[in-house]
N, C-alpha and C positions, 0 to 999 in steps of 0.2 A: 504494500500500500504506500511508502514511503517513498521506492522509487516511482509511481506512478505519480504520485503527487512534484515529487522532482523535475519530472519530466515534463510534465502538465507549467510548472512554475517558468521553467527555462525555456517553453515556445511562448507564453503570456507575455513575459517582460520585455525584451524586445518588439514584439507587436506592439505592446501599449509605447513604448519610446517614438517608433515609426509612426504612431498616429496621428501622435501630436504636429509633427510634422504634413500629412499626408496633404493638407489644403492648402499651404504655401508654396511659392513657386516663388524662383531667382529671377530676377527681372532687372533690367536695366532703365534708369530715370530719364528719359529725353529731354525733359522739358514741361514747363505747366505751373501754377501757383502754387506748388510746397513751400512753405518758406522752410528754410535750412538746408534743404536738398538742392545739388547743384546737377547741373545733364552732365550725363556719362555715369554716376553712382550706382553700382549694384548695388541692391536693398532687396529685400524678402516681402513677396506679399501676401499677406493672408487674407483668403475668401472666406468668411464665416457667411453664416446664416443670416444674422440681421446686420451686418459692416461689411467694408474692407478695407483694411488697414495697411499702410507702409510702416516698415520694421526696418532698422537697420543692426543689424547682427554685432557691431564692433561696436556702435557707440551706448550699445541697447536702448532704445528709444523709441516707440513710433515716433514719425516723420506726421503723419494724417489720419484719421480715423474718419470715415466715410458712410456714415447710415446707407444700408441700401434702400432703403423708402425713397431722399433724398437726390440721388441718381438718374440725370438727367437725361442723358445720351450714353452711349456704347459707342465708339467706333473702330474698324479694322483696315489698316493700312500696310504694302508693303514695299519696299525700296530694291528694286532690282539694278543690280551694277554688272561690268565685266571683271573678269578678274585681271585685269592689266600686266598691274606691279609682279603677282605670280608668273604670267606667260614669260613678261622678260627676264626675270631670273632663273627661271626654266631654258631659253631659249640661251643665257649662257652656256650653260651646260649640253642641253640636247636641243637643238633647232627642232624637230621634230615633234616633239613635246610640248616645246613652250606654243607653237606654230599652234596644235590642236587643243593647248590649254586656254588662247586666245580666244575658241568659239563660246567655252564655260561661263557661263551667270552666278550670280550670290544673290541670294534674295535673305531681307530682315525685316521680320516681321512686329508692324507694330500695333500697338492694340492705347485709344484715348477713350479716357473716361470724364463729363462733366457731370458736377452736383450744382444745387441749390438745395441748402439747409437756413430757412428764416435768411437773414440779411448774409449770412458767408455762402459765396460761391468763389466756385475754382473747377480746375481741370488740370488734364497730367495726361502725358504720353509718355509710353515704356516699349522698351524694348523685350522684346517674347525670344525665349529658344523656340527653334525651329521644331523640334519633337513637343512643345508642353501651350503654345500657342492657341490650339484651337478645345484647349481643356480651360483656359482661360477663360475664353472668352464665351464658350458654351457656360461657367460659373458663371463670369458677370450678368451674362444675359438672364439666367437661371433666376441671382438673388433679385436683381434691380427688375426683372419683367419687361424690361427694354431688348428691341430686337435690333444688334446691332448692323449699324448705318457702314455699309462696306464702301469705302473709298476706289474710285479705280488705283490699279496697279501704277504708279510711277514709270516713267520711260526710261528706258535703259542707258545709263551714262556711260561715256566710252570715257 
């Protein structure tokens, strides 16, 4: 019985640690009325139930806390480029390479949020990883009941 309970304990506790975690996601700060947050800052954001919050991990702090009641807009945006600076460093070494690394795209996916809460409004855009992006923004849409506003794609910069 002892070691079943053992066992039982050492799959619990780790699940419960991952939990805590499961509705935050790594996100990068573009831009938008946070005060304290500058663009460029990776911060942590958490989807709860009735908020969503920016967190920043180093300084422990929320950055904003965001009723979803409040929540104005949704939108999804994304930034498609070539990969230039790669082909020619490639194309030192192998012409061949860098030549067929030339035709390659990067695409960054960004996901903007507004509120109105009584007299404080604001807005923020973030940068999404490419794999956790559209888990995002199916939350946000989820908590706030807004269907987000998809931006066309951006033209391709050479």
């Amino acid at each position: 019985m002892k070691v079943f309970l053992v066992a039982i304990l050492c799959l619990l506790i780790p699940t419960c640690a991952f939990a805590a975690e499961a509705n935050s996601y790594r996100v990068i700060y573009d831009g938008g009325s946070v005060p304290g947050l500058k663009s460029g800052m990776a911060v942590r954001l958490f989807i709860e139930p009735k908020q969503v919050r920016l967190y920043d991990d180093q300084a422990k702090k929320d950055y904003v806390v965001i009723p979803a009641s409040s929540i104005t807009e949704v939108s999804y945006g994304q930034d498609v480029h070539r990969r230039i600076g790669t082909a020619i460093g490639l194309a030192v070494i192998s012409l061949g390479v860098g030549a067929l690394m030339m035709f390659s795209k990067s695409k960054k996916h960004y996901i903007g949020t507004t509120w109105a809460n009584g007299d404080e409004k604001g807005g923020l855009a973030m940068q999404c990883d490419k794999n956790e992006y559209r888990g995002i923004l199916a939350a946000m849409e989820g908590i706030s009941g807004k269907k987000a506003v998809d931006s066309a794609p951006m033209n391709v910069k050479n």
